[in-house]
Wavefront OBJ file of the C-alpha trace (Angstrom):
o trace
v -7.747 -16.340 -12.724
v -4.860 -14.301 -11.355
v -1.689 -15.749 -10.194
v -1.153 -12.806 -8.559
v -1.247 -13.470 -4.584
v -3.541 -11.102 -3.017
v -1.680 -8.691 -0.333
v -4.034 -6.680 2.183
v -1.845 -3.881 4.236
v -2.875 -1.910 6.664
v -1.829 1.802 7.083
v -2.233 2.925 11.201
v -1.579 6.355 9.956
v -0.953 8.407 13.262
v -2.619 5.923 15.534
v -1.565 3.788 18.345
v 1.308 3.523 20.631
v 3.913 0.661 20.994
v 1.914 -0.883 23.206
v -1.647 -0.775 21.918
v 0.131 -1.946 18.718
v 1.705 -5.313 20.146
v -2.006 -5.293 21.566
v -3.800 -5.395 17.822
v -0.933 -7.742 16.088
v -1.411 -10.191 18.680
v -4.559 -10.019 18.238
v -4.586 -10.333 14.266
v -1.325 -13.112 14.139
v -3.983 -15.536 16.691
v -6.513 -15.191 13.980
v -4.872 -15.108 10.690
v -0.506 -15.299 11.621
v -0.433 -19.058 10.262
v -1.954 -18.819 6.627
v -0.193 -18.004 3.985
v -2.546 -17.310 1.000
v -2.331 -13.702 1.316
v 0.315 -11.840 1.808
v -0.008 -9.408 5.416
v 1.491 -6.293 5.922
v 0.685 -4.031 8.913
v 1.735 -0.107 8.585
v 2.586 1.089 11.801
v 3.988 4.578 12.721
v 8.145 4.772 13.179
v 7.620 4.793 16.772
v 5.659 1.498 17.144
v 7.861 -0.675 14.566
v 10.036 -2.392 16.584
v 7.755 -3.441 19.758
v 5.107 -4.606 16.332
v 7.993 -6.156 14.811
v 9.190 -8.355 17.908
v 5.387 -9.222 18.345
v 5.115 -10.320 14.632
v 8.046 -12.539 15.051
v 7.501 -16.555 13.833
v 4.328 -15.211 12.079
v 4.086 -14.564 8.368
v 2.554 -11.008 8.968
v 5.061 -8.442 7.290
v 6.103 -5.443 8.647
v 6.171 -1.900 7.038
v 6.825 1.805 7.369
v 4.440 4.598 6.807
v 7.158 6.274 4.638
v 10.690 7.592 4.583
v 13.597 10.134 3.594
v 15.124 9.044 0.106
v 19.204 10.288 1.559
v 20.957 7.276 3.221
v 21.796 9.996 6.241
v 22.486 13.430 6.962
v 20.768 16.403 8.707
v 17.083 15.907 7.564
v 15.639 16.443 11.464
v 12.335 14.335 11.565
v 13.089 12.115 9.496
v 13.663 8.165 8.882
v 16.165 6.079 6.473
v 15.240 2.737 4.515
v 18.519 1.438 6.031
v 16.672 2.341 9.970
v 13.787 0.569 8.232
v 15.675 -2.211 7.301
v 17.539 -2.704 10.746
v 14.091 -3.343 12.240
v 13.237 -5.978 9.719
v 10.751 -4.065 7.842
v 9.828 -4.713 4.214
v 7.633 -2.469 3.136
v 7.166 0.848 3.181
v 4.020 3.394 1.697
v 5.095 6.058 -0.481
v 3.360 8.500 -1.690
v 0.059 8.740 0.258
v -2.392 11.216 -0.532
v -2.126 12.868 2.883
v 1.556 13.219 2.228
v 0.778 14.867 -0.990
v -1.509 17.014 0.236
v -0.419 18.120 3.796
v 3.333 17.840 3.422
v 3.481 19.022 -0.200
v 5.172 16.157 -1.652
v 5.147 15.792 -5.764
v 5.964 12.886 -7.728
v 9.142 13.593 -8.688
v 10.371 13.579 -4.972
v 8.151 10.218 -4.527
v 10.517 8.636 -7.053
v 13.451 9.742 -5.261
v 12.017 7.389 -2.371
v 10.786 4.645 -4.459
v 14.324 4.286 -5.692
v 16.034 4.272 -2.969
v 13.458 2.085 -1.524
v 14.066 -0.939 -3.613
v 18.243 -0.466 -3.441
v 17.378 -1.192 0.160
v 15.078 -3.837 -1.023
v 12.021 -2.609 0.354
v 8.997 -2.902 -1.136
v 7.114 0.291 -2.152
v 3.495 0.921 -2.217
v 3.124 3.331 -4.121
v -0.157 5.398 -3.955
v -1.756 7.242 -6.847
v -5.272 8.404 -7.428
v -7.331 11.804 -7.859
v -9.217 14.078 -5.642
v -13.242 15.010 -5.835
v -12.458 17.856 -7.911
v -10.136 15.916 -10.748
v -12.420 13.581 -10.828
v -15.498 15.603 -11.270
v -13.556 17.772 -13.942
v -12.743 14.401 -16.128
v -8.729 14.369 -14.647
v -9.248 11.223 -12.885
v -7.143 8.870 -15.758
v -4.697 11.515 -16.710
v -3.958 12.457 -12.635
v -3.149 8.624 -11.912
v -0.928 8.721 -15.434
v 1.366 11.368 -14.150
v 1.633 9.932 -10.842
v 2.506 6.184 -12.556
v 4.579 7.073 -14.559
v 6.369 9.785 -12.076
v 6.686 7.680 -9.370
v 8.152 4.765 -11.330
v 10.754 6.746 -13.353
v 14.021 5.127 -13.176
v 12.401 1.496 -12.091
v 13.974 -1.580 -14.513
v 12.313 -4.254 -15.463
v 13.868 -6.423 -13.033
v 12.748 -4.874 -10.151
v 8.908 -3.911 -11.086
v 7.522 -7.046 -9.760
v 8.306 -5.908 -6.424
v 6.883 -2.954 -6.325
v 2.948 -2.314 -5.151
v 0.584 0.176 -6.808
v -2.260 1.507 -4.765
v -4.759 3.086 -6.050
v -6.619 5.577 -3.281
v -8.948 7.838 -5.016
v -8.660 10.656 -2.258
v -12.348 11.710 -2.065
v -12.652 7.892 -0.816
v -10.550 8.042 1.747
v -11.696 8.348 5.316
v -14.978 9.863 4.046
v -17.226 6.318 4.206
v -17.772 7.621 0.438
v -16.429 3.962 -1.444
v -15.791 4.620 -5.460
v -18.151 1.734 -7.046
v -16.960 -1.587 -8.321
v -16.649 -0.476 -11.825
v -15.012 3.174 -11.072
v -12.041 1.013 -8.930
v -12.067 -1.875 -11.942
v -11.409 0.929 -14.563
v -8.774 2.501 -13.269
v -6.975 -0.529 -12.196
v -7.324 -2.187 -15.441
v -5.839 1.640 -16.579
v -3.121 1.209 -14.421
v -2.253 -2.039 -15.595
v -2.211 -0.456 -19.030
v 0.588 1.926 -17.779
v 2.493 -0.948 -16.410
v 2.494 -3.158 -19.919
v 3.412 0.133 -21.489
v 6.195 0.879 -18.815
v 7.848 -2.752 -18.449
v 5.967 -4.865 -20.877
v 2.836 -7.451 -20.530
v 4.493 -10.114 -18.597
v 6.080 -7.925 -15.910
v 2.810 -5.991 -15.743
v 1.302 -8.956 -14.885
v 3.083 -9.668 -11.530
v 2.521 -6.422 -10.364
v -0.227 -6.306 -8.162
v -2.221 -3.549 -7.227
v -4.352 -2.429 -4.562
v -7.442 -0.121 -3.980
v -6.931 2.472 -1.161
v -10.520 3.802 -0.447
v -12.614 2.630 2.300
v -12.254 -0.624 1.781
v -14.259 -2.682 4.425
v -15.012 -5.896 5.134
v -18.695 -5.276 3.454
v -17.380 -3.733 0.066
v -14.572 -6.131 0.266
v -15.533 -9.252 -1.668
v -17.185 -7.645 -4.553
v -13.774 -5.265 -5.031
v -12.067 -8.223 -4.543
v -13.422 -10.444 -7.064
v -12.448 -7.333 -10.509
v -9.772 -8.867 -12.162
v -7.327 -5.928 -11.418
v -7.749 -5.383 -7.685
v -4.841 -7.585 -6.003
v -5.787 -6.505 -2.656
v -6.445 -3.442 -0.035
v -4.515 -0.303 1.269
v -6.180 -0.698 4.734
v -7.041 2.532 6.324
v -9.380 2.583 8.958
v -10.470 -0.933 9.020
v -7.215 -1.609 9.780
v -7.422 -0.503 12.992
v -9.014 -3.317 15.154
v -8.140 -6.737 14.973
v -12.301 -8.037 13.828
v -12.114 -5.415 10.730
v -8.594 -6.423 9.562
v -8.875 -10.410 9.477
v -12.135 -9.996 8.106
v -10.436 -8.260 5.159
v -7.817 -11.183 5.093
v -10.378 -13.616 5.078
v -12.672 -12.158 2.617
v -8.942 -11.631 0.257
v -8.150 -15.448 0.637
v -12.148 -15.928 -0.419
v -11.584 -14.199 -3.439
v -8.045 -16.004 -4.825
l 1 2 3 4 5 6 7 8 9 10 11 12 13 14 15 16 17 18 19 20 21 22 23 24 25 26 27 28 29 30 31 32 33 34 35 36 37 38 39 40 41 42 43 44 45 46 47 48 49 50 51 52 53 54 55 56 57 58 59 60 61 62 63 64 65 66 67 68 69 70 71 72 73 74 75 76 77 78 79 80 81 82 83 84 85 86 87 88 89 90 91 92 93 94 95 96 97 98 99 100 101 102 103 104 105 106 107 108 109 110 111 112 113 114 115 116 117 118 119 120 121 122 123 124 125 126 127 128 129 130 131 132 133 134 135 136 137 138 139 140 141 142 143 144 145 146 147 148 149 150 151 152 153 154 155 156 157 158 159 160 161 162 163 164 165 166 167 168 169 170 171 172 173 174 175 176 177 178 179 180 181 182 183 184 185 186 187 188 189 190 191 192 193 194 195 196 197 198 199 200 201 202 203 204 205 206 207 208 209 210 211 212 213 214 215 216 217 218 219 220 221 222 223 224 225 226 227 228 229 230 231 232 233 234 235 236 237 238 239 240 241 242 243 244 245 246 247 248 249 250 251 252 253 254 255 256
């Protein structure tokens, strides 16, 4: 069995404002705020993290960012620091998401810039990697996530692997109620954990844990769960109301 602790996050995306955020993390730290067998994180966008993060205070939910600029300052209008991040406690932060890819045109190499600079500040990446329907379908799917591993952990030492997250979010899955099965997540998990034993050695590859990033619900959850390489969930939609979310928890403490 693992000894990996199983983390479930939850990405808000561009949902909710400050107040319908304290709202849901009140909501999820009564149910679930106490236990500590899986790690929490809730994702909420820059304009909600501080009302969440009061909220979340004398819980053991975490707090994290959606993502971030990989300069310390400077004229980059729009955009948010890890040191802002840190200043309201956070300690996480996504990088990498397929919807940043996609719609903002960000590549890997520009990813690593923030996972870098992400762990100086000693935040905690996630870092997402994973094809789309038409990689997949042409046979890409393994060498896609490769380059995006690999990429997006260029420059990372030994010592501070551990700490970094992998999620895995094939992009077809995502939002689209379309769920790849057990065995598609499983195998490229158990690929990614290749890369890692490759990139930092077997017994650093084994602390790392990573998640699966495709609508992941709390019906799919203990049977994606329960593969030996899934750590936990990149929370989407799910994540969204409180019922959904500790569901999710509870089915990840379930599956320890």
């Amino acid at each position: 069995m693992s000894s990996r602790k199983k983390l479930i996050a939850g990405n808000w995306k561009m949902n909710k404002t400050p107040a319908d955020g304290v709202a849901l993390v009140r909501d999820i730290v009564a149910a679930i705020g106490k236990q500590s067998d899986v790690e929490v994180v809730v994702c909420p966008p820059f304009t909600a993290l501080e009302s969440v993060g009061k909220a979340l205070e004398g819980s053991n939910v975490k707090l994290g960012a959606q993502n971030m600029h990989h300069e310390a300052s400077g004229a980059y209008t729009g955009e948010i620091s890890a040191a802002m991040l840190r200043a309201l406690f956070a300690t996480h932060v996504i990088l990498g998401h397929s919807e940043r890819r996609s719609y903002f045109g960000e590549n890997d190499e520009f990813i690593n810039k923030k996972v870098i600079t992400s762990l100086k500040n000693q935040l905690k990446p996630i870092l997402c990697v994973g094809e789309t329907l038409a990689e997949r379908e042409s046979g890409s799917t393994l060498k896609v996530v490769q380059r995006q591993v690999e990429g997006g952990l260029e420059g990372v030492s030994k010592e501070q692997a551990p700490t970094v997250v992998v999620a895995y979010e094939p992009v077809w899955a995502i939002g689209t109620g379309k769920v790849a099965t057990t065995e598609q997540a499983q195998e490229v998990h158990a690929f990614i954990r290749g890369l890692l034993v490759k990139l930092f050695g077997d017994a650093v590859a084994q602390k790392v844990r990573i998640l699966y990033g495709g609508s992941m619900k709390p019906a799919n959850a203990p049977e994606l769960l329960a593969q030996q390489d899934i750590d936990g969930g990149l929370i989407g939609g799910a994540a969204l109301e409180a019922r959904s979310f500790v569901d999710l928890v509870n089915a990840a403490t379930a599956a320890k």
